[in-house]
C-alpha positions in Angstrom: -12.5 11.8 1.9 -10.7 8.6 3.9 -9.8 5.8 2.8 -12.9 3.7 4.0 -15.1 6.2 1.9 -13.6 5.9 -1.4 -14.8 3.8 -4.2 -12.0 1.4 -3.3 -11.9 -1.8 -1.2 -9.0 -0.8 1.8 -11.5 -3.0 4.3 -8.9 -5.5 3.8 -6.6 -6.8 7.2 -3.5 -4.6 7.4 -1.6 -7.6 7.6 -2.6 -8.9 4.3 -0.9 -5.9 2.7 2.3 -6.6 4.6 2.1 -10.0 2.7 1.3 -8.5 -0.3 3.6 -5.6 -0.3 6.7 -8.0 0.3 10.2 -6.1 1.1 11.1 -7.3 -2.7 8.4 -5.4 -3.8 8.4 -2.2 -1.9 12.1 -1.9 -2.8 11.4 -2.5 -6.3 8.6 -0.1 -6.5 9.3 2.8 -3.7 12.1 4.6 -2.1 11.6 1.9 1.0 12.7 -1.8 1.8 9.5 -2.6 3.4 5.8 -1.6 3.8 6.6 -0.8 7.8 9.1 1.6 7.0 7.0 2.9 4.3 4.2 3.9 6.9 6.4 4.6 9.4 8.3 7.5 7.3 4.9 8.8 6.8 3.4 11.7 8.9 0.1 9.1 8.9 -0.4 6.7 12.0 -0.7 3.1 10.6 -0.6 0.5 12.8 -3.7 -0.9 12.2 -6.7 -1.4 9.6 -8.9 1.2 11.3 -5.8 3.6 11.1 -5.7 3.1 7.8 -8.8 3.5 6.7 -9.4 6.8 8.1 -6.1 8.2 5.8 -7.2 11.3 3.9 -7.0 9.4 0.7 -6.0 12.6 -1.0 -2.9 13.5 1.1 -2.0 9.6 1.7 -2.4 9.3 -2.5 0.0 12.3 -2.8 2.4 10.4 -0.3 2.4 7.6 -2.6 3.1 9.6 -5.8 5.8 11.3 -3.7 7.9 8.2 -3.1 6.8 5.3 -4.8 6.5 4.8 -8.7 2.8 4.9 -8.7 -0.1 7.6 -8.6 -2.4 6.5 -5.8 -2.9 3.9 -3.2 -5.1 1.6 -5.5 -2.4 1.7 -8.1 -0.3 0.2 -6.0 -2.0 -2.3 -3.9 -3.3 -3.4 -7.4 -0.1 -3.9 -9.1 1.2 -5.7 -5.7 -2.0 -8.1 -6.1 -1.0 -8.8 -9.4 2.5 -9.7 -8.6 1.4 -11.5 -5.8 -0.8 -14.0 -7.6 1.5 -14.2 -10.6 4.5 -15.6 -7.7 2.1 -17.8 -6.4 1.2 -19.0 -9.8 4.6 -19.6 -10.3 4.2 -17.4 -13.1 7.1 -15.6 -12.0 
């Protein structure tokens, strides 16, 4: 199963997740400073959206568990949304 076939959304622009998924948080949540060395440390080519959504979501979730503080993908991008609109909010 990829990416694009799961139940979740990951049509969205790569660079929207570089937004989302700010240094601040990646180094909060994951063994990284940034989402580009994130993906770039990964044995996964992402460079692009069509990249990413043809990720084996199983071995890409297992990447994720592996060096970030969450257990999939989804779990992550959700939380980052979250974060996201709660700084724009000025809730945080």
């Amino acid at each position: 199963m990829t990416l694009s076939s799961s139940d979740n959304d990951f049509s969205e622009d790569i660079d929207l997740y570089k937004i989302i998924l700010s240094d601040d948080f990646m180094s909060k949540f994951s063994k990284f400073d940034s989402i580009d060395d994130f993906f770039n440390s990964s044995n996964f080519k992402i460079t692009t959206e069509e990249d990413l959504k043809n990720i084996n979501i199983d071995e890409f979730n297992t990447y994720v568990q592996k060096n970030t503080k969450f257990g999939s993908w989804n779990d992550m991008i959700e939380t980052a949304r979250i974060s996201f609109s709660k700084y724009k909010l000025g809730l945080l």
